[in-house]
C-alpha positions in Angstrom: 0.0 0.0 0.0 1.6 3.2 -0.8 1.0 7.3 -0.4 -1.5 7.3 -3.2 -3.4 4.2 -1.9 -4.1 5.8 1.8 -5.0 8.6 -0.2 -7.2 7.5 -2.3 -8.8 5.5 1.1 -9.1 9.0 2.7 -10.8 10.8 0.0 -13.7 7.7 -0.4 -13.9 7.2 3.4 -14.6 11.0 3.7 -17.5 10.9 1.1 -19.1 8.0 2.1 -18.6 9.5 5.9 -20.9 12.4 4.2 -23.6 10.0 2.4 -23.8 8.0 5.5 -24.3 10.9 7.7 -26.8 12.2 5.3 -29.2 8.9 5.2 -29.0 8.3 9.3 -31.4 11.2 10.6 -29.7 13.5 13.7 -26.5 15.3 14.5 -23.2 13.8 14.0 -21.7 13.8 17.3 -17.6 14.5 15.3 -16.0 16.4 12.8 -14.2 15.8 9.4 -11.5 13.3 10.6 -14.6 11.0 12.6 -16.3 11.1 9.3 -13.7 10.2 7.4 -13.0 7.1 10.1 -16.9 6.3 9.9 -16.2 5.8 5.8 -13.3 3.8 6.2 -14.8 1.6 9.2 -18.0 1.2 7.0 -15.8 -0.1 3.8 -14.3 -2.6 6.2 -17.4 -3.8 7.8 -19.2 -3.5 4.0 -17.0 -6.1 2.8 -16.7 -8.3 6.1 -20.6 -8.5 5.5 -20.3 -9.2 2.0 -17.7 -12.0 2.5 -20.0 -13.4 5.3 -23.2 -13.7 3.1 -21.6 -14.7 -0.3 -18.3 -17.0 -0.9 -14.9 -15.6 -0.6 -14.2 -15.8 -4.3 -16.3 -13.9 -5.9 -15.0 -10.5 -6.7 -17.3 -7.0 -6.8 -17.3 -3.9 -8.9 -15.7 -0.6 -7.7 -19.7 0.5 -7.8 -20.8 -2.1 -5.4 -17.5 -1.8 -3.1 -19.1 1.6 -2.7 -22.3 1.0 -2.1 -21.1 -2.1 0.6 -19.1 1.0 2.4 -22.0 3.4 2.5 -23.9 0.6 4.1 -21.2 -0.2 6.6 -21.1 3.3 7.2 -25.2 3.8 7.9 -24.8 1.0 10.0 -21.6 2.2 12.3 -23.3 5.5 12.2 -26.3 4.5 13.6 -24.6 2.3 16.1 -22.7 5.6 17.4 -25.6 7.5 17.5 -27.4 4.6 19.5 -24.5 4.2 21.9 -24.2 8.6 22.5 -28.2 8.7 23.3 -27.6 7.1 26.6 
């Protein structure tokens, strides 16, 4: 993994941080560098749950890698916004 890698990591973290926080209703509780951790957090946990429900092997688009991190993202995002309430 090199500079342009992390980069490129940072930049899609940071907008699916945004999308995510758009589609979960209420106030984000952090700033720019939480949102950009909730992005990268949800493309983890998008894919973890995508190798979970379908076989390793199978590969998916940059489209649906996107899509898998946005819903990572929703669900992290909701999760900290469950946790803070109480």
């Amino acid at each position: 993994m090199d500079l342009t890698d992390i980069i490129v990591a940072i930049v899609i973290g940071l907008i699916v941080g945004v999308i995510a926080g758009a589609i979960v209703p209420g106030r984000t509780p952090f700033g720019c560098i939480g949102t950009i951790l909730v992005g990268i957090g949800g493309g983890i946990l998008g894919n973890i749950l995508f190798d979970a429900i379908f076989d390793e092997g199978r590969e998916v688009s940059w489209i649906g890698s996107f899509l898998l991190a946005v819903v990572g993202a929703v669900i992290i995002l909701y999760v900290i916004r469950v946790v803070s309430k109480r």
